[in-house]
PAKELUM-201938 format. One record per atom (N, C-alpha, C, O): x negated, y, z negated; residue number from 0. Coordinates in nm, 4 decimals, m for minus. Layout:
PAKELUM-201938
PT       xx       yy       zz pos
PT        X        Y        Z NUM
...
//
This chain:
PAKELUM-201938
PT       xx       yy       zz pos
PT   5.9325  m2.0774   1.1087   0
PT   5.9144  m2.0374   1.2466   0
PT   6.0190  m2.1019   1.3347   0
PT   6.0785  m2.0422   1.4245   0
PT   6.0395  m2.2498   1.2962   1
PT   6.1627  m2.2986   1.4089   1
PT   6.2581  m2.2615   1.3775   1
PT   6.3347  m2.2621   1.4738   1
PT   6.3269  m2.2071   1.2448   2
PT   6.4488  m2.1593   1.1917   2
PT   6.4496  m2.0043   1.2737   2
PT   6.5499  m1.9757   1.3390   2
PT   6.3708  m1.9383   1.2691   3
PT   6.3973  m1.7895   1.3701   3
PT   6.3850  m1.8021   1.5168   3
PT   6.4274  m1.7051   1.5796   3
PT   6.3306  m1.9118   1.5934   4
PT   6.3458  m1.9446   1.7269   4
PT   6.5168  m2.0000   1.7047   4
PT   6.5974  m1.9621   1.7898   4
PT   6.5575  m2.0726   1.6106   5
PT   6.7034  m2.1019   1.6989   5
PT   6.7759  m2.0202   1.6470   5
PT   6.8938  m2.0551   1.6536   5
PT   6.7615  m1.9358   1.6027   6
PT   6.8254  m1.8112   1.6058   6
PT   6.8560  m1.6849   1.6945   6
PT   6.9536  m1.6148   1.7209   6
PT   6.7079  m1.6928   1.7302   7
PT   6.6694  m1.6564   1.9132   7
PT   6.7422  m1.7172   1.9862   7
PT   6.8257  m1.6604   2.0566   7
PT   6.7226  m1.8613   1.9835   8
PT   6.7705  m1.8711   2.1081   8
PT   6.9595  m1.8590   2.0776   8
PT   7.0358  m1.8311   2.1701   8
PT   6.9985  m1.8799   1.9641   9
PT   7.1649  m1.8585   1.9254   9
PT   7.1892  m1.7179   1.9871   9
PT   7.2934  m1.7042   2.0512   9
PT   7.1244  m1.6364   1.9779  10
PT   7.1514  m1.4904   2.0538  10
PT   7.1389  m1.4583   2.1815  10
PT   7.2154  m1.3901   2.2498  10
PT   6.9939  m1.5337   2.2250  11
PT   7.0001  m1.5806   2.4086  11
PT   7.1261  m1.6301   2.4363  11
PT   7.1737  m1.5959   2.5446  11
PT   7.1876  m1.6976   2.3696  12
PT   7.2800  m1.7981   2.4434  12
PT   7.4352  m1.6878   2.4079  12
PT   7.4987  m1.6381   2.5010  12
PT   7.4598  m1.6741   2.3136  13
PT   7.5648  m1.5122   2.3010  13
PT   7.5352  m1.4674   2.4090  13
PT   7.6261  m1.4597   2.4917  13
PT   7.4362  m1.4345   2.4365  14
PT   7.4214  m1.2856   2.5298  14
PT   7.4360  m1.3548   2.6341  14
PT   7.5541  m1.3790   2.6590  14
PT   7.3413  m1.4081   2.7251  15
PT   7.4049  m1.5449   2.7933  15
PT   7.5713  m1.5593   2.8303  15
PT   7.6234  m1.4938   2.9206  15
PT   7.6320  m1.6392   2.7598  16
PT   7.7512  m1.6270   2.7212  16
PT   7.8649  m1.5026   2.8065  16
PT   7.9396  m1.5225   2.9024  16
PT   7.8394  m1.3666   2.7231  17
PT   7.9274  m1.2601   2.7416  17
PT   7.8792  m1.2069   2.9021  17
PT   7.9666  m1.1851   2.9859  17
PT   7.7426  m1.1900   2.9327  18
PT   7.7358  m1.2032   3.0342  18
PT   7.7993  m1.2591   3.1899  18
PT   7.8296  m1.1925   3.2889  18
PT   7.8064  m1.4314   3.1631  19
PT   7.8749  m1.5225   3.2327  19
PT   8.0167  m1.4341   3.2220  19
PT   8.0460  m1.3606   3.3163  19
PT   8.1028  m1.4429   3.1066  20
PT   8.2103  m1.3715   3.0956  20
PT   8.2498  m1.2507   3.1436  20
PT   8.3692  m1.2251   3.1600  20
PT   8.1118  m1.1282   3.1824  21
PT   8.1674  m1.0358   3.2160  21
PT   8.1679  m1.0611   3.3655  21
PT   8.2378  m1.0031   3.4487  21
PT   8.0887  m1.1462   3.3840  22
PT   8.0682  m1.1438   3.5725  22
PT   8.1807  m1.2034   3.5728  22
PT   8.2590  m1.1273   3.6296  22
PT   8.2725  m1.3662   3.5179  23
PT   8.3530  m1.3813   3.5613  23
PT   8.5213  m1.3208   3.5820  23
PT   8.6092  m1.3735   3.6502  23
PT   8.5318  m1.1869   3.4946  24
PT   8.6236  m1.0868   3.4417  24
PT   8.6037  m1.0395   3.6018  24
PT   8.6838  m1.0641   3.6920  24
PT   8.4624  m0.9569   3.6164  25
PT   8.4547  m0.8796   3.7254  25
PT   8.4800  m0.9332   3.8489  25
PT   8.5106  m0.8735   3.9521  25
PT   8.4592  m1.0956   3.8231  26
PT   8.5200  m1.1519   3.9654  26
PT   8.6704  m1.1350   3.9829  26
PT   8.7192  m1.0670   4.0731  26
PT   8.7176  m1.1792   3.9216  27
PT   8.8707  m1.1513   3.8692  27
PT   8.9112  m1.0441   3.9266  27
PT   8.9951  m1.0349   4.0162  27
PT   8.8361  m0.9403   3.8621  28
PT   8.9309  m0.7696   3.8837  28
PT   8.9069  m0.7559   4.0492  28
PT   8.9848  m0.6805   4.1074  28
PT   8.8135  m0.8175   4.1212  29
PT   8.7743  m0.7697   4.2949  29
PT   8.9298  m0.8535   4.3457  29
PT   8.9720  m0.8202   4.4564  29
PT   8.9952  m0.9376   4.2824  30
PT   9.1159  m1.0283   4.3537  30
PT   9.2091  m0.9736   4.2896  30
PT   9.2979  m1.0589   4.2884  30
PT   9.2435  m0.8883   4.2376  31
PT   9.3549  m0.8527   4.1619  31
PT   9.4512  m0.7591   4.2687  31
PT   9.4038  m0.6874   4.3568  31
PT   9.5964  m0.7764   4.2405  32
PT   9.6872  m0.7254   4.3698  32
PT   9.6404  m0.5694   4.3682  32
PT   9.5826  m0.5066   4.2795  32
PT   9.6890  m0.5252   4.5078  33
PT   9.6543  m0.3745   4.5088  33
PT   9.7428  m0.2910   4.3963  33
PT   9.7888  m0.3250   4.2873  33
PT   9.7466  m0.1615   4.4737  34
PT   9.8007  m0.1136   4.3483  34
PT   9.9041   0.0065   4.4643  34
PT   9.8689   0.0726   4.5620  34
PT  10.0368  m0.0087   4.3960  35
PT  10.1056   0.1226   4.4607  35
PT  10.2105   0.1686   4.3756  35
PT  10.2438   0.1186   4.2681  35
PT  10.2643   0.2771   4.4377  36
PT  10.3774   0.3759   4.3818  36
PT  10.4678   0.3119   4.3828  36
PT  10.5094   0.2422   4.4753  36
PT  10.5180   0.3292   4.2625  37
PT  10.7013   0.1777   4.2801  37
PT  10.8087   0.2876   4.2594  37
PT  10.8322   0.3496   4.1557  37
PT  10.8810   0.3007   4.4045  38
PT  11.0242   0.3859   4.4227  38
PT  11.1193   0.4451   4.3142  38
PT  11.1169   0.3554   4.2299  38
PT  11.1887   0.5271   4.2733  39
PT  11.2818   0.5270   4.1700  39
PT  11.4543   0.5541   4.2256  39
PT  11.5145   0.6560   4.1916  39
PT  11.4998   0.4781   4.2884  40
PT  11.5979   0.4720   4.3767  40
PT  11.7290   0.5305   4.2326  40
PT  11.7311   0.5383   4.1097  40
PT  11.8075   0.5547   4.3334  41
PT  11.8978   0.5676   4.1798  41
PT  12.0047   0.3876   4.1670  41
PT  12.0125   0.3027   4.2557  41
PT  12.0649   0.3839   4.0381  42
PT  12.0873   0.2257   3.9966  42
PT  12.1534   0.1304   4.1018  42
PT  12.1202   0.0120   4.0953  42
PT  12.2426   0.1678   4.1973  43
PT  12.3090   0.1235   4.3206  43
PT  12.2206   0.0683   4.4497  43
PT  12.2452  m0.0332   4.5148  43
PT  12.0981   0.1726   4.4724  44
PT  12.0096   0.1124   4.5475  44
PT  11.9683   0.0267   4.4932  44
PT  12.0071  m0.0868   4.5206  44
PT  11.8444   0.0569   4.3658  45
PT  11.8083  m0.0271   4.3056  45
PT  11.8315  m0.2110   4.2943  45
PT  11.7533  m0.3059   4.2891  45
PT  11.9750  m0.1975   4.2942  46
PT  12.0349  m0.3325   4.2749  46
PT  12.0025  m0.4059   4.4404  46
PT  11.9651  m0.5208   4.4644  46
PT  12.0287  m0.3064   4.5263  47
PT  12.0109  m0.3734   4.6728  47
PT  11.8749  m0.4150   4.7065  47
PT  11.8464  m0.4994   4.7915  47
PT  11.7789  m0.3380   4.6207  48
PT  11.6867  m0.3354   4.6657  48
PT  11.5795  m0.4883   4.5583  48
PT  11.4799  m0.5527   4.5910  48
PT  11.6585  m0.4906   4.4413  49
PT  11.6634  m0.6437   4.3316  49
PT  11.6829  m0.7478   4.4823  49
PT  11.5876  m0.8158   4.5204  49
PT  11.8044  m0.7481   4.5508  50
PT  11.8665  m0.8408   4.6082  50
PT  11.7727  m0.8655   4.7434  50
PT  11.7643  m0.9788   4.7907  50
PT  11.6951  m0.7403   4.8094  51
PT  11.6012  m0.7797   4.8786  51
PT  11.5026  m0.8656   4.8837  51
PT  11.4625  m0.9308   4.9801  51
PT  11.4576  m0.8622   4.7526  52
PT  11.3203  m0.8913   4.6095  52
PT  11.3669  m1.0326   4.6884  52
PT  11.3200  m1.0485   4.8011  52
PT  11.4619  m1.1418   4.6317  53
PT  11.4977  m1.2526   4.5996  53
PT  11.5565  m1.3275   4.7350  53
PT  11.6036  m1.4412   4.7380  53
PT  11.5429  m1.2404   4.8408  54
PT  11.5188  m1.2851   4.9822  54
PT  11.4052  m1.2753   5.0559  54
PT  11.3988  m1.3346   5.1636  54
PT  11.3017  m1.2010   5.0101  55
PT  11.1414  m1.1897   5.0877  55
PT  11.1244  m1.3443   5.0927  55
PT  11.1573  m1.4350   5.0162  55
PT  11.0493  m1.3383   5.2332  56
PT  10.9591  m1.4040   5.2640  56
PT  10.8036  m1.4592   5.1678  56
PT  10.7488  m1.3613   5.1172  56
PT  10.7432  m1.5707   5.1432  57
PT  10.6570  m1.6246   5.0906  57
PT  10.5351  m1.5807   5.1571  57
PT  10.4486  m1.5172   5.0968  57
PT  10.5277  m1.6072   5.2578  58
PT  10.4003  m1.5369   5.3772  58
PT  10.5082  m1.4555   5.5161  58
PT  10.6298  m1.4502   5.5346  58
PT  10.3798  m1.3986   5.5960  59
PT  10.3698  m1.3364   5.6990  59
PT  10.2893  m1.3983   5.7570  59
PT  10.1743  m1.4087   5.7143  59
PT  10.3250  m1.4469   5.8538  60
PT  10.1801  m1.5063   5.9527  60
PT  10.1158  m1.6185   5.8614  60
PT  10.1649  m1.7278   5.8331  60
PT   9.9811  m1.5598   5.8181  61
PT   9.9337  m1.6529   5.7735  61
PT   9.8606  m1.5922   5.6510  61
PT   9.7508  m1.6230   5.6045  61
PT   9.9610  m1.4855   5.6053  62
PT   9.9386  m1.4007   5.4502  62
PT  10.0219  m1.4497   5.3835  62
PT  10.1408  m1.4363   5.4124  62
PT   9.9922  m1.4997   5.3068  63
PT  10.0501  m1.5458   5.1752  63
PT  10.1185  m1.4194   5.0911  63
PT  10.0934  m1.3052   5.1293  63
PT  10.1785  m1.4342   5.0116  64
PT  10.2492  m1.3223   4.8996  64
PT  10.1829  m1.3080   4.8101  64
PT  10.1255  m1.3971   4.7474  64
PT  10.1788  m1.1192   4.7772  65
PT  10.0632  m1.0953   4.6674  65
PT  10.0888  m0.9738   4.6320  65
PT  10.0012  m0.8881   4.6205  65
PT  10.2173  m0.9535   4.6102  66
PT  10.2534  m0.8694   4.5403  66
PT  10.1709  m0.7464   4.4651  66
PT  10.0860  m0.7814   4.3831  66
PT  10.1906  m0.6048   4.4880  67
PT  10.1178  m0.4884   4.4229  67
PT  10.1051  m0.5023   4.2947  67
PT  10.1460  m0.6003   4.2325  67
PT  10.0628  m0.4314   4.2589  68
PT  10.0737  m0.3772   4.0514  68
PT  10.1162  m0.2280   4.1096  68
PT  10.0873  m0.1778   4.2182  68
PT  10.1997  m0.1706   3.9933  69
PT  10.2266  m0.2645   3.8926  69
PT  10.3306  m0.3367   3.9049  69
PT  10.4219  m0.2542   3.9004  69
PT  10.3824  m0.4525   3.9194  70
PT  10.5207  m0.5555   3.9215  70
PT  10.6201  m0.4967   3.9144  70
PT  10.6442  m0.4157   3.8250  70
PT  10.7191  m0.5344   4.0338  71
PT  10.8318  m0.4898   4.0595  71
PT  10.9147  m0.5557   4.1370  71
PT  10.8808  m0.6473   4.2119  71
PT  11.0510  m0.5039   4.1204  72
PT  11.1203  m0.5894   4.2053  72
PT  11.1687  m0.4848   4.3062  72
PT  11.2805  m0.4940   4.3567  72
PT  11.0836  m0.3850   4.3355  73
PT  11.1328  m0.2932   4.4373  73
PT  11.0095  m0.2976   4.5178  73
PT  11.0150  m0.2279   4.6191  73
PT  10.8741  m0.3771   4.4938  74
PT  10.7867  m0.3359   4.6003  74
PT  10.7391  m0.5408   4.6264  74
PT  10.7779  m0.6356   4.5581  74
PT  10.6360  m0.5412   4.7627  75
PT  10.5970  m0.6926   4.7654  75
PT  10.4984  m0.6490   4.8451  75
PT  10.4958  m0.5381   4.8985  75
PT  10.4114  m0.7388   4.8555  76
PT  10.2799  m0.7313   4.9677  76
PT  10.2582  m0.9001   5.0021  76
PT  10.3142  m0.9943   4.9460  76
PT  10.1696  m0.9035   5.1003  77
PT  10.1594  m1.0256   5.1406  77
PT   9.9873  m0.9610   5.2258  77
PT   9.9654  m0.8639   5.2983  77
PT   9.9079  m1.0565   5.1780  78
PT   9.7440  m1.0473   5.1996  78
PT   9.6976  m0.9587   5.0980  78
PT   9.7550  m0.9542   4.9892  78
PT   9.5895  m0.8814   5.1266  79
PT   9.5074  m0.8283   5.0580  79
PT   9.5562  m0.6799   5.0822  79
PT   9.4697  m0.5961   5.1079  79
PT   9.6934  m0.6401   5.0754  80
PT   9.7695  m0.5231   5.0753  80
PT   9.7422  m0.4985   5.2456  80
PT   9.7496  m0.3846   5.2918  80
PT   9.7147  m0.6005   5.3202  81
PT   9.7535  m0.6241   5.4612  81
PT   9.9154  m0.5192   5.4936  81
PT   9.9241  m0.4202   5.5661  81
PT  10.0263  m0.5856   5.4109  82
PT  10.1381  m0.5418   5.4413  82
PT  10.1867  m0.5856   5.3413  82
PT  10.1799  m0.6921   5.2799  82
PT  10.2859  m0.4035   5.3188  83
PT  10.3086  m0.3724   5.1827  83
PT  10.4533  m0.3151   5.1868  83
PT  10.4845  m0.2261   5.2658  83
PT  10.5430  m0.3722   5.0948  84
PT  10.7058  m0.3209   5.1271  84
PT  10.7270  m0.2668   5.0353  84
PT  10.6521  m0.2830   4.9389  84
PT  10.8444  m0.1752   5.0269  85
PT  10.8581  m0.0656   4.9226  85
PT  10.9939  m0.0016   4.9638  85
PT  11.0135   0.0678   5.0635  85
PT  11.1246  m0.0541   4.8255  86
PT  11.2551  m0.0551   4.8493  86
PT  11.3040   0.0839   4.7714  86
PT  11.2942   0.1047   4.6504  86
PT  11.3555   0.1677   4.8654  87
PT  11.4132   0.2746   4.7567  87
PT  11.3453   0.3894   4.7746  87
PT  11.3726   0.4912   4.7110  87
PT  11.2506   0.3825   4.8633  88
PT  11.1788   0.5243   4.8767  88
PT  11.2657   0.6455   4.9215  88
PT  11.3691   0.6041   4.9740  88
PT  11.2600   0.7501   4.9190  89
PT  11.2793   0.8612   4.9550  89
PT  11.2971   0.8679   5.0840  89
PT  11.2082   0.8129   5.1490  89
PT  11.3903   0.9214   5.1493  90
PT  11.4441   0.9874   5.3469  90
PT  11.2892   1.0361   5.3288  90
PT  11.2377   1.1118   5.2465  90
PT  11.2268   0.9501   5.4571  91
PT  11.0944   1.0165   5.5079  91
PT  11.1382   1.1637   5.5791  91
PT  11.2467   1.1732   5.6365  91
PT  11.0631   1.2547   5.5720  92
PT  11.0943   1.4306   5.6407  92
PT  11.0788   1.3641   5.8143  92
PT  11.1369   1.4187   5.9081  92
PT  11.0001   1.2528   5.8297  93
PT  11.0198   1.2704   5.9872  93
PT  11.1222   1.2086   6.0311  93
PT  11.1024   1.1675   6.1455  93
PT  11.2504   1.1772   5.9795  94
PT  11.3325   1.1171   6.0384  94
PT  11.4656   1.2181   6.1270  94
PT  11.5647   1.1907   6.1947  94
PT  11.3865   1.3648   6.0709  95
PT  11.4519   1.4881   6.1114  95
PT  11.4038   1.5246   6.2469  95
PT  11.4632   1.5971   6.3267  95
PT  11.3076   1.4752   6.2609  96
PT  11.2287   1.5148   6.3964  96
PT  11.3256   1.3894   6.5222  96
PT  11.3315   1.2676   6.5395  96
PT  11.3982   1.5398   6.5960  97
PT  11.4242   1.4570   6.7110  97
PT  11.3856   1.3650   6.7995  97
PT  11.4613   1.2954   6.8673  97
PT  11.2177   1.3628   6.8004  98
PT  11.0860   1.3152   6.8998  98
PT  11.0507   1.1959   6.8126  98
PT  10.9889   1.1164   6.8834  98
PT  11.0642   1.1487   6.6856  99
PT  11.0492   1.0464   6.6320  99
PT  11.0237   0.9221   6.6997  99
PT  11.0574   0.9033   6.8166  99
PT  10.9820   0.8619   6.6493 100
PT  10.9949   0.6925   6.7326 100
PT  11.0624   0.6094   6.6853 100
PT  11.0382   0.6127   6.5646 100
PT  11.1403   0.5281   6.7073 101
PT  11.1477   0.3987   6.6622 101
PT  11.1822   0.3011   6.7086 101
PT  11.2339   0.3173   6.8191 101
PT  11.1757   0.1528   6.6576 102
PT  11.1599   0.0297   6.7068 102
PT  11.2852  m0.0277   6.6550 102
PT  11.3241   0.0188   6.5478 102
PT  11.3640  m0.1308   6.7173 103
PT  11.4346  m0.2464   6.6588 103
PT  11.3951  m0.3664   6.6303 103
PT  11.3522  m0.4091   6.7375 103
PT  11.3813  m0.4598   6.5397 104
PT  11.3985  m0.5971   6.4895 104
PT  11.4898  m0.7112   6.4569 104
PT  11.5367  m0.7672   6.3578 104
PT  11.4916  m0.7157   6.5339 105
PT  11.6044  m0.8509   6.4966 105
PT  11.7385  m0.7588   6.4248 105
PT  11.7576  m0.7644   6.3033 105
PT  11.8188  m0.6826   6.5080 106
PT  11.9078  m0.5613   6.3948 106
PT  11.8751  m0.4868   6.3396 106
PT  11.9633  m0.4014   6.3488 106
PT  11.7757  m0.4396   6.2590 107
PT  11.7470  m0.3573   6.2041 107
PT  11.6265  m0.2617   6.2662 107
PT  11.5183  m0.2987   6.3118 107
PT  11.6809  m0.1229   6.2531 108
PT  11.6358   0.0086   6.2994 108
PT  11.5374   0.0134   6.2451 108
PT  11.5471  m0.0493   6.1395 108
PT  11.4026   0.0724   6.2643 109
PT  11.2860   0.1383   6.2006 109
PT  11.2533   0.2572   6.2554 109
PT  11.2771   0.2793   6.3741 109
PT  11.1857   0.3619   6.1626 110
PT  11.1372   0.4872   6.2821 110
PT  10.9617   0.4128   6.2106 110
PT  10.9330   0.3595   6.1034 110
PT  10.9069   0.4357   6.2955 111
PT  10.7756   0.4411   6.3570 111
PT  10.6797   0.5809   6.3521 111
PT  10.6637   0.6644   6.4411 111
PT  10.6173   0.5757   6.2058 112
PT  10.4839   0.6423   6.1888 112
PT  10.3711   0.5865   6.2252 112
PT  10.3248   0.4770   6.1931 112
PT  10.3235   0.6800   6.3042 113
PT  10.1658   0.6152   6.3449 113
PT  10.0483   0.6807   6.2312 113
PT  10.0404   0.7985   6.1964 113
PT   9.9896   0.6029   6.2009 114
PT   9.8744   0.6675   6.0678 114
PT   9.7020   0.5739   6.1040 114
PT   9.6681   0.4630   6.1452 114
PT   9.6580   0.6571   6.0739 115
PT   9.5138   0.5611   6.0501 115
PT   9.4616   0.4873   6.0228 115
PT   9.3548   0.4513   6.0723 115
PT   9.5469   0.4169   5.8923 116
PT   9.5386   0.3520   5.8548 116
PT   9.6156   0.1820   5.8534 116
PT   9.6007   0.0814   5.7841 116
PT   9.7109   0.2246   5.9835 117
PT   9.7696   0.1347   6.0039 117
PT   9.9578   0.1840   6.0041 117
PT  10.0005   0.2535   5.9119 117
PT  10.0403   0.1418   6.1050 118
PT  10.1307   0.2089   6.0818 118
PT  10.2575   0.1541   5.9788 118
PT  10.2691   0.0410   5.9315 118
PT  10.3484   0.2720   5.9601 119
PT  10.4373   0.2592   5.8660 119
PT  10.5741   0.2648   5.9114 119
PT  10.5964   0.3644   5.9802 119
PT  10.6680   0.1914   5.8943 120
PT  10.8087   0.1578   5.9401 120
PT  10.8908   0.1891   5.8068 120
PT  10.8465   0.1636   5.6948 120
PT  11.0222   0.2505   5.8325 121
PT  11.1037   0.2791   5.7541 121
PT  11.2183   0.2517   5.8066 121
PT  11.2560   0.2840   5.9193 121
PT  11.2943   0.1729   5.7014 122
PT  11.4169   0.1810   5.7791 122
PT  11.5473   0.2909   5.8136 122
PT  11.5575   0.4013   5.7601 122
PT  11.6068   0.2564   5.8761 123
PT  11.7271   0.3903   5.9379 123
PT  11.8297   0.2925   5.9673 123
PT  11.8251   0.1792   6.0151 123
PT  11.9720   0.4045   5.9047 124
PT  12.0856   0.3644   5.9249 124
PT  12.1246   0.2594   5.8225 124
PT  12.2413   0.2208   5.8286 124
PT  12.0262   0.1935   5.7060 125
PT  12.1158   0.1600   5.6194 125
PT  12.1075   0.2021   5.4297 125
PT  12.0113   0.2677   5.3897 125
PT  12.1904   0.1671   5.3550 126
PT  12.1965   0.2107   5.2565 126
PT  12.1143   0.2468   5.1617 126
PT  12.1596   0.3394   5.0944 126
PT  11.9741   0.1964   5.1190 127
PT  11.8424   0.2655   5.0891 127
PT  11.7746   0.2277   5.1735 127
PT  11.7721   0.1257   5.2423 127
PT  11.6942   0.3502   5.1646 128
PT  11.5394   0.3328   5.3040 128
PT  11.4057   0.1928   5.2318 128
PT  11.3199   0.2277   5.1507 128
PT  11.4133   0.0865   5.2677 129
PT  11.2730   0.0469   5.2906 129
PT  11.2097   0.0789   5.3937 129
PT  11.2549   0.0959   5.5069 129
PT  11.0493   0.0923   5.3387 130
PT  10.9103   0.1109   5.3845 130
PT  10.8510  m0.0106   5.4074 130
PT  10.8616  m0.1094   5.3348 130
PT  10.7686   0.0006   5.5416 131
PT  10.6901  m0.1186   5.5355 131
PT  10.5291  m0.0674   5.6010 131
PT  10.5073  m0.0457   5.7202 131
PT  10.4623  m0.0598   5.5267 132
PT  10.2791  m0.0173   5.5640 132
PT  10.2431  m0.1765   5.6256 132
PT  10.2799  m0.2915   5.6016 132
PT  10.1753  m0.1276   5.6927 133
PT  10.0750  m0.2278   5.7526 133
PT   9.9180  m0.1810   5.7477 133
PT   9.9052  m0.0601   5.7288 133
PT   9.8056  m0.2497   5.7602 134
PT   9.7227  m0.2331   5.7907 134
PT   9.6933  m0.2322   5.9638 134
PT   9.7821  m0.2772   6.0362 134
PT   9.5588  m0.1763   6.0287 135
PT   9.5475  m0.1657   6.2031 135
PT   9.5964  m0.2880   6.2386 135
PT   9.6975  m0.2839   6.3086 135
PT   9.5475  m0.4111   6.2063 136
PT   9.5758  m0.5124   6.2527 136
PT   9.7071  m0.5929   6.3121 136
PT   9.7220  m0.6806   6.3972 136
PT   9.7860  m0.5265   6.2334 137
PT   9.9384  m0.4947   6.3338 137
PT   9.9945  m0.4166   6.3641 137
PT  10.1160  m0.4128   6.3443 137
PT   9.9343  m0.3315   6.4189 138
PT   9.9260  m0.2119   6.5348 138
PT  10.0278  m0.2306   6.6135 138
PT  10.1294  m0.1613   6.6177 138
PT  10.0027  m0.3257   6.6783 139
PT  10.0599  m0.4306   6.8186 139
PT  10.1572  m0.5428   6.8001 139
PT  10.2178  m0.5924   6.8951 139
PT  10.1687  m0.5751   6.6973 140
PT  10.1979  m0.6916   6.6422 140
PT  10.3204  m0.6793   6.6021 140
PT  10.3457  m0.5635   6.5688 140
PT  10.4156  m0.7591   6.5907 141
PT  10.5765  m0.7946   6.5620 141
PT  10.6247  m0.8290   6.4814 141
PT  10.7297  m0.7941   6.4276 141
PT  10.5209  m0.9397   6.4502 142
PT  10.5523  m1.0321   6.3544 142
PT  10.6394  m1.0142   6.2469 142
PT  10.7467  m1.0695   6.2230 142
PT  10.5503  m0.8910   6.1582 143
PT  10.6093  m0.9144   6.0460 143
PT  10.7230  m0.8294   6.0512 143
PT  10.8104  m0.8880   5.9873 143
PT  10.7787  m0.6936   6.1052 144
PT  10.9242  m0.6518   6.0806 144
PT  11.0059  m0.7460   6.1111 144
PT  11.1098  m0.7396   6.0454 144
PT  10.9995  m0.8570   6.2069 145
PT  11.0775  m0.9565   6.2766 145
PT  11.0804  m1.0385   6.1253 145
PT  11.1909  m1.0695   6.0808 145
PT  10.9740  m1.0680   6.0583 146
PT  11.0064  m1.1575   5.9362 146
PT  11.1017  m1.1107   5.8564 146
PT  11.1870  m1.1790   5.7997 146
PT  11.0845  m0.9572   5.8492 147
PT  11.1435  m0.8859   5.7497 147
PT  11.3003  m0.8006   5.7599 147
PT  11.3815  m0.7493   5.6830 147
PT  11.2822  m0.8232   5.9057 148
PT  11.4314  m0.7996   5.9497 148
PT  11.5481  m0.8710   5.8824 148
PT  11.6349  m0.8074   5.8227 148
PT  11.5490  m0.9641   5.8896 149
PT  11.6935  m1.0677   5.7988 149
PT  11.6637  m1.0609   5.6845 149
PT  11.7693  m1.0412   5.6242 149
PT  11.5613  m1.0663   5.5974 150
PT  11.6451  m1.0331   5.4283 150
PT  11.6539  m0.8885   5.4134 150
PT  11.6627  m0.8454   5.2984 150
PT  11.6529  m0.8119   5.5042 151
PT  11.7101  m0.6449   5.4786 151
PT  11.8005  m0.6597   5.5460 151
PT  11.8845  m0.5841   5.4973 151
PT  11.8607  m0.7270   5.6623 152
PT  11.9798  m0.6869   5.7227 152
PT  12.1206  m0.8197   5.6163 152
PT  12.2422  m0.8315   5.6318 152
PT  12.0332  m0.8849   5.5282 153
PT  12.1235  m0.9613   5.4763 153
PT  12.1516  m0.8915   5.3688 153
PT  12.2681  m0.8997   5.3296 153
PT  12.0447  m0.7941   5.2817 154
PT  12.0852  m0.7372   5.1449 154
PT  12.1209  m0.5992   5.1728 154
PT  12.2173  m0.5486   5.1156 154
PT  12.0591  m0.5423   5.2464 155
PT  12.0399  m0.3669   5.2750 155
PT  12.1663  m0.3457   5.4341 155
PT  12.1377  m0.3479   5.5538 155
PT  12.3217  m0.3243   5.3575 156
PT  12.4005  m0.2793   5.4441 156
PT  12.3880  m0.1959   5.5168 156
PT  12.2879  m0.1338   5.4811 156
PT  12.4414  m0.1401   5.6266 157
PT  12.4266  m0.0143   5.7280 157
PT  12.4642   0.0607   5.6285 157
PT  12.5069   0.0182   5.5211 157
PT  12.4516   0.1630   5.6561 158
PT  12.5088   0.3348   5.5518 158
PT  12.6054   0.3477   5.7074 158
PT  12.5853   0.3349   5.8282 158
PT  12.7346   0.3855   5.6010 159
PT  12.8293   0.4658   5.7009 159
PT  12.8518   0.5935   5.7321 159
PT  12.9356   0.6224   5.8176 159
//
């Protein structure tokens, strides 16, 4: 009889066990970086857009760096996909629109999408387009193109 109780309980404690393990997996996967589309620039951008990589900023404000999945050296985030950069994307179609908006930073041009979700900056006038998403919360806020202004105006030349 005590030989099949600790056997019981050897299987309570397995089960037990994988349990603990799956909750702590599942804690895991709720912190894991977001997830986005990584650019396919052709090899010339690409390289500018390597050289951006290795000038970002560590934080924004008071977001730390946290990079998307899947890993790249063409995209970066900082918070909880707060604000999300992305080197090499494609000429946005609204940059055709005469009525466009855009903002300057510290040198560098952006046109100015307004979205729901928070707006999106692209750059203009130099050699590949970076993207920069934000979440609402910098709606209003400066901060971060101003962060992000000098390692694009140091790696990402004007286009002539």
């Amino acid at each position: 009889m005590t030989r099949s109780r600790r056997r019981l309980s050897g299987r309570r404690s397995a089960r037990l066990s994988a349990v603990l393990l799956l909750a702590a997996l599942a804690g895991c996967a709720s912190q894991d970086a977001p997830s986005v589309a990584v650019p396919a620039p052709p090899p010339g951008e690409a390289a500018l857009c390597r050289a951006l990589h290795g000038e970002l900023p560590g934080s924004i404000g008071d977001l730390g760096r946290n990079d998307p999945e899947p890993r790249s050296e063409l995209t970066a985030g900082w918070g909880d996909a707060a604000i999300v950069l992305r080197c090499g994307v494609p000429r946005p179609e609204g940059m055709s629109d005469p009525q466009a908006k855009a903002v300057e930073a510290d040198g560098v041009n952006w046109m100015l999408e307004e979205r729901d979700s928070g707006p999106r900056f692209t750059t203009t006038y130099r050699e590949t387009y970076v993207e920069v998403t934000m979440d609402t919360r910098f709606a209003h806020d400066s901060t971060p193109l101003a962060r992000l202004a000098k390692p694009v105006a140091k790696t990402i030349p004007p286009s002539l």
